[in-house]
C-alpha positions in Angstrom: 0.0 0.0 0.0 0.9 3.5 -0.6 1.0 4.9 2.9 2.8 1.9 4.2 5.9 2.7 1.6 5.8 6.3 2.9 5.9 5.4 6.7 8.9 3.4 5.1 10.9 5.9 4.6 9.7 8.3 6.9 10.9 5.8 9.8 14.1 4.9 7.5 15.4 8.3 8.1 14.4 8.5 11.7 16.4 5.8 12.6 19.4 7.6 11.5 18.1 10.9 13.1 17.0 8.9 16.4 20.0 7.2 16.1 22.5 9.9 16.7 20.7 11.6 19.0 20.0 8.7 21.2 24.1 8.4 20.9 24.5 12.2 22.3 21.4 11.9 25.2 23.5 9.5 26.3 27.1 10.7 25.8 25.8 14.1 27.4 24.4 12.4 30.8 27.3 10.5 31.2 29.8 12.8 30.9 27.6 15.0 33.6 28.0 11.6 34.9 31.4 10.7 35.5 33.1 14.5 35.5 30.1 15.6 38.5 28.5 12.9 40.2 25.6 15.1 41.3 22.5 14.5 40.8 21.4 17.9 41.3 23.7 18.6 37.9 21.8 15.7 35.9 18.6 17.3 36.8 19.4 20.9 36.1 20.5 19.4 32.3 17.2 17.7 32.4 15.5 21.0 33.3 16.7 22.7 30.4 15.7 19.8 28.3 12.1 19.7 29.3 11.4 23.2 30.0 11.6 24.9 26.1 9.2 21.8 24.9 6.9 22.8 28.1 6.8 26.6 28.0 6.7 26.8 24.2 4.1 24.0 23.6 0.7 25.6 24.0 1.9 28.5 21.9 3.3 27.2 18.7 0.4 24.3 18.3 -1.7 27.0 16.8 0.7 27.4 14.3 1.0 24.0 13.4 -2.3 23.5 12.4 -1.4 26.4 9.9 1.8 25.6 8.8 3.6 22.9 6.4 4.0 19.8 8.8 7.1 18.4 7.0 8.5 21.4 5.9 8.0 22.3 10.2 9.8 18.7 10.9 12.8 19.3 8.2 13.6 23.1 10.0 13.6 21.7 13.1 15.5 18.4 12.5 18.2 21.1 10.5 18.3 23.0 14.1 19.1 20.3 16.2 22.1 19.8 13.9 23.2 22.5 13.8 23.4 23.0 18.0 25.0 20.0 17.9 27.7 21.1 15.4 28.1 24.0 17.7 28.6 22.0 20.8 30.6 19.6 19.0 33.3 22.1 18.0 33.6 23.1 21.7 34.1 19.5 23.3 36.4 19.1 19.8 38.3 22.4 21.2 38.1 21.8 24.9 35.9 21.5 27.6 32.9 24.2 27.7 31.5 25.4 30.7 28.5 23.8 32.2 26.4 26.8 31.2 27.8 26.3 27.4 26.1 22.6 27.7 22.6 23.3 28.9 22.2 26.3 26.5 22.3 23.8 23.7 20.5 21.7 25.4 17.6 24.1 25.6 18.1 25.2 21.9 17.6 21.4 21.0 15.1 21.4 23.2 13.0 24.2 21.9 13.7 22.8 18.1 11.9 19.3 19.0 9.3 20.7 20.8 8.3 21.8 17.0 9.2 18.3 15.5 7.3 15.6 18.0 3.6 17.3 17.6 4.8 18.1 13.5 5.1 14.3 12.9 2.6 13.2 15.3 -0.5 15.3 13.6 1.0 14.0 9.9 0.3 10.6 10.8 -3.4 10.3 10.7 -2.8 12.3 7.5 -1.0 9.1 6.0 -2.2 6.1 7.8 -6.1 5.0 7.6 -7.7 5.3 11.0 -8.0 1.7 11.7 -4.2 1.4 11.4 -3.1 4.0 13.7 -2.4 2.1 17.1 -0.2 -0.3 14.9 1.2 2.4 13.0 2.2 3.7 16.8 3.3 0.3 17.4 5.9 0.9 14.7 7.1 4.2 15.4 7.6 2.7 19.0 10.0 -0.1 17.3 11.6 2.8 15.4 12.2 4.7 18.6 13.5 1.2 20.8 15.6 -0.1 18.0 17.7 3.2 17.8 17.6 3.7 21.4 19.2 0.4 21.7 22.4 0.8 19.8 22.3 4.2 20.8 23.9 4.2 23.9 26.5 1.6 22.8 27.2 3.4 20.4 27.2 6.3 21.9 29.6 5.2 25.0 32.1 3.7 22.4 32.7 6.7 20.3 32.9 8.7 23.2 35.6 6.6 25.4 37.2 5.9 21.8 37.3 9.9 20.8 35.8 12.6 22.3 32.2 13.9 22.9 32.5 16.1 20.3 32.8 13.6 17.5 29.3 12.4 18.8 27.8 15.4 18.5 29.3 15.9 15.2 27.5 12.4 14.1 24.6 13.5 15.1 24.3 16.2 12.4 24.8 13.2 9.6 21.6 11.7 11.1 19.8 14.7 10.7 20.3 15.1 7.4 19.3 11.5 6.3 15.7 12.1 8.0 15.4 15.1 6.2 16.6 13.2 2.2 13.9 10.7 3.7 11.5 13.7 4.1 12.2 14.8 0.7 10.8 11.8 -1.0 7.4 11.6 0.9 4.5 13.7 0.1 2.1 14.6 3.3 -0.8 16.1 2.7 -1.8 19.4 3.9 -4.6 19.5 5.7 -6.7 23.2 5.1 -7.1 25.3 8.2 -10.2 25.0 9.7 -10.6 29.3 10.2 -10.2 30.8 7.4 -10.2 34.8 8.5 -7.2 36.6 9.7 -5.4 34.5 12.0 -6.1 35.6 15.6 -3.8 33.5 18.3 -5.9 34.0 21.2 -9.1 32.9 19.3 -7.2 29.8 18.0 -5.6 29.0 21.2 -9.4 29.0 23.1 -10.0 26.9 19.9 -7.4 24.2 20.5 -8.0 24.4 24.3 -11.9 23.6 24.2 -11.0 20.7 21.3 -8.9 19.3 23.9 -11.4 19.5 26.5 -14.6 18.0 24.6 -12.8 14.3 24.7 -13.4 13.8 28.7 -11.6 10.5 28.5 -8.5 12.4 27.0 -8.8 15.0 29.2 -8.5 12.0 32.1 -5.2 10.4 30.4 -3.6 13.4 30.6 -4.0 14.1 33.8 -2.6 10.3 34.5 0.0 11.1 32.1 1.0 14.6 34.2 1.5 13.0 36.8 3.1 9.9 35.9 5.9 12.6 34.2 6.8 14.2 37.7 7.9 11.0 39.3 9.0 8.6 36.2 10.4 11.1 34.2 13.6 12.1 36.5 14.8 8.2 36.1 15.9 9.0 32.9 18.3 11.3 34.5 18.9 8.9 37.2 20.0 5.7 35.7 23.2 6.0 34.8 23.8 7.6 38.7 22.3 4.4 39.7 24.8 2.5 37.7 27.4 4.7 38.7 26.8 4.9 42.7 24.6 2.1 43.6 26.3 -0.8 41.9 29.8 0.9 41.0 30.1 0.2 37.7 31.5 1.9 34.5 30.0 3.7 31.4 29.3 0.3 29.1 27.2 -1.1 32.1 24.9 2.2 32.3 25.2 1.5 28.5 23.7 -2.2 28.8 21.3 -0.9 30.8 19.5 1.8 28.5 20.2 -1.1 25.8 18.3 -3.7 27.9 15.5 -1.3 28.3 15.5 -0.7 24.7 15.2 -4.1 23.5 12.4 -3.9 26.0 10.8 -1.6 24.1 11.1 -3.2 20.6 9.3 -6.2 21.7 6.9 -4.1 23.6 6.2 -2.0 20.3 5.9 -5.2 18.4 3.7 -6.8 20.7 1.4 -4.0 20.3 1.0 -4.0 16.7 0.1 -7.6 16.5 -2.2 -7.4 18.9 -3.4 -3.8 18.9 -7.1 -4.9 18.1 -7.6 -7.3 21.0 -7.9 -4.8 24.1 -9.2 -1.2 24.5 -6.5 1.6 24.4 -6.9 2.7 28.3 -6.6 -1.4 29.3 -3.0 -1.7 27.2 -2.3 2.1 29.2 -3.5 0.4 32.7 -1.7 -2.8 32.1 1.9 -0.4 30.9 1.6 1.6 34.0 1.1 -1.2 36.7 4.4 -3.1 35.0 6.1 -0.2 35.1 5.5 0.9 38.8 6.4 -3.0 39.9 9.8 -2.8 38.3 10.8 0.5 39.7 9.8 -0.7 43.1 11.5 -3.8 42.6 14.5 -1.6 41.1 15.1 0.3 44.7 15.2 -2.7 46.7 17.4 -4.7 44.5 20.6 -5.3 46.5 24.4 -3.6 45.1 25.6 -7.2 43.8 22.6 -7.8 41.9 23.2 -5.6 39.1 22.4 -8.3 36.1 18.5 -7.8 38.4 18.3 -4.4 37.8 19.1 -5.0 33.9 16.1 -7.8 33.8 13.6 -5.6 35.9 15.0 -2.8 33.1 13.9 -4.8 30.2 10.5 -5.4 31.8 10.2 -1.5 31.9 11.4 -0.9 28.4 8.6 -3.5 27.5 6.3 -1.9 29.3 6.1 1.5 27.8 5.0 1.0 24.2 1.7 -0.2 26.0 1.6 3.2 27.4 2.7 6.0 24.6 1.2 4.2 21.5 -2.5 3.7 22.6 -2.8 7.2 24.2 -1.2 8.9 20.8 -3.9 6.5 19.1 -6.7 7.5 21.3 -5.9 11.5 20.5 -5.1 10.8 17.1 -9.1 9.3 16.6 -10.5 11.6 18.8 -9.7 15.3 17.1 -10.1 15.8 13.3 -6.7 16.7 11.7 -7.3 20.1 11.5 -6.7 21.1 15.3 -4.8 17.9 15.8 -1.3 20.0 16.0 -2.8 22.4 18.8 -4.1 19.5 20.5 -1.1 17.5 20.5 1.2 20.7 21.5 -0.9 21.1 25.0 -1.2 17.4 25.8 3.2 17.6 25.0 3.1 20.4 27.0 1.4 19.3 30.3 3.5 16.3 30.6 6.4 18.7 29.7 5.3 20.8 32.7 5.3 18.6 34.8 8.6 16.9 34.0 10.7 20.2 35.8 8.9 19.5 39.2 10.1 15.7 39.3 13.2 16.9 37.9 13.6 19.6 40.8 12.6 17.1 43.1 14.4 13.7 42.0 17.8 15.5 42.5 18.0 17.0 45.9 15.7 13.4 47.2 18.4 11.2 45.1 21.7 13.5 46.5 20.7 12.8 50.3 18.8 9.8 50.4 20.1 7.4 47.5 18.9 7.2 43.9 17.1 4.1 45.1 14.7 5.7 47.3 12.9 7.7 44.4 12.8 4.3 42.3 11.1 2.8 44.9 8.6 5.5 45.3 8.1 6.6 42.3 6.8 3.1 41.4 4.4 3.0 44.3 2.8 6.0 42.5 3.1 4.9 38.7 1.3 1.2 39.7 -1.9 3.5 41.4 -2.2 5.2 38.5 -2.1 2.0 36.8 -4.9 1.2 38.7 -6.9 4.3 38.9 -7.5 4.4 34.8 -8.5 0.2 34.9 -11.3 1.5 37.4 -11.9 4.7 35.3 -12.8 3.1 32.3 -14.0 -0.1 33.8 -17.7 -0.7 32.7 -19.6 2.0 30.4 -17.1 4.5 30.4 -16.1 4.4 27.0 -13.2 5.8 25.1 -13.0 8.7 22.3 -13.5 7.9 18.7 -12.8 9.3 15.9 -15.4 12.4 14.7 -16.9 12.4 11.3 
């Protein structure tokens, strides 16, 4: 089928582009890593990664609805690369201050906080309805296989050369998305006001589309505040490598490589069998694994590293269950037309959310052990868990699509 070969390249290229910046997440929190050792240093870098996406969200998903969605992808994928080129000529130069690092961070930041919701709202735009859970299925794969190789990658560059020539690879990977871009043609979708753009009226526009799905509305409340206590552990886990079980940078490696084969099977798992349950029981069922393995993660004892890399893997496999049926359940709710605003503030409130667990996670992990907020952190992620199985349990149904 037609849209099938265009998803084929479109993910071709984001492998690459995924890829490479998988390679410099990585390289970039482990050299916070091993040169500070604070957490409180992690999360700051985290802060500046989250915040541009969260502050900038609700604002530019009026636009989106207006503007060229691949055209919005290929400028911000070309931004990304060329932060990391800047970046990469400092570490290729010397060492740049801390401050020098978390300004490119929040320039990369604010450049993807345009791509995610600009590729997101072109999918229902390629794929037929019926097909988008599986089509989210695949772009999880896409996401887990790079992820994967990503941080070995990443880690063997780095001890091999510098951080810079990471950074530097990372501008290659953009470019092949955008070739990939290139060759597909997305469809435009016509704005659905037509007078003299006005962003306060389109913004009250996108915010009461968002509202009129209730069981959306629900999810992303769930989703809020499942962000302020999982989101810091991606900060976290190469400290818990690090401290907690002494080990070196290709363990924390293994670990985000474990959770990314996870993830791969989680994704594929989802497109085979993304017709069997509702959306909000796959969410329920993600959230409740997920809490039980962090749990499990801050008991596990300081010899029992090869545990934490099996209860890492159940994770990874966890959270395709999670992101793929709620994109699918806001990609059939909201027609194409406000689909970009919509997507922007849902990106946004988890966004927003994300700095408090991040301004939280560090100061917590610092004086009481990064094990403490795994622990936690999974008490509250397996209640939610449980909370949307009793929400949509019964008659409470879930959005569909609007003709």
């Amino acid at each position: 089928m037609h849209w099938k070969r265009t998803f084929a390249l479109i993910f071709s290229g984001q492998i690459f582009s995924i890829l490479t910046s998988s390679m410099v997440q990585f390289s970039i929190i482990w050299h916070l890593t091993e040169s500070t050792g604070s957490a409180a240093v992690l999360m700051i870098a985290g802060l500046v990664g989250f915040l541009p996406q969260a502050l900038l969200g609700p604002f530019i998903g009026v636009w989106l609805d207006r503007w060229n969605r691949k055209l919005t992808m290929m400028i911000s994928d070309s931004l990304i690369a060329v932060s990391s080129l800047i970046l990469g000529a400092y570490y290729l130069w010397g060492e740049p201050s801390l401050w020098v690092v978390y300004v490119i961070l929040f320039i990369r930041s604010a450049a993807s906080s345009f791509h995610a919701p600009s590729f997101q709202a072109a999918v229902p735009l390629i794929a037929p309805e019926e097909q988008l859970t599986r089509v989210a299925g695949w772009h999880q794969m896409v996401f887990s296989a790079s992820s994967i190789l990503g941080p070995a990658l990443g880690i063997a560059v780095y001890s091999a050369t510098s951080l810079g020539t990471v950074l530097l690879l990372d501008v290659a990977g953009a470019l092949i998305a955008n070739v990939m871009l290139l060759l597909v043609r997305i469809h435009q979708p016509k704005p659905e006001i037509t007078e003299t753009p006005s962003f306060r009226r389109e913004f009250a526009l996108g915010w009461r589309t968002f509202v009129s799905a209730k069981p959306i509305v629900i999810i992303t409340a769930v989703m809020a505040v499942f962000s302020v206590v999982f989101m810091p552990l991606a900060m976290l886990f190469p400290l818990m490598t690090l401290e907690h079980f002494g080990r070196g940078g290709y363990s924390a490696s293994l670990i985000e490589a474990v959770f990314g084969i996870g993830m791969i099977l989680g994704g594929a798992l989802l497109s085979v069998l993304a017709s069997k349950w509702r959306d909000s029981t796959y969410m329920s069922l993600s959230l409740v694994l997920i809490g039980l393995t962090c749990v499990l993660s801050g008991v596990v004892g300081s010899g029992r590293f090869w545990a934490f890399a099996v209860l890492s893997f159940f994770m990874g496999a966890a959270a395709p269950l999670f992101n793929g049926p709620y994109m699918a359940m806001i990609q059939k709710a909201y027609e194409p037309e406000t689909l970009g605003r919509v997507l922007s503030l849902v990106t946004s409130f988890g966004m927003l959310s994300s700095p408090i667990g991040l301004a939280l996670a560090g100061p917590v992990a610092d004086r009481f052990g990064v094990q403490v907020w795994f622990f936690w952190s999974g008490i509250v992620v397996a209640l939610l868990g449980v909370y949307i199985f009793l929400q949509f349990l019964g008659s409470r149904g879930e959005p569909q699509a609007q003709d």
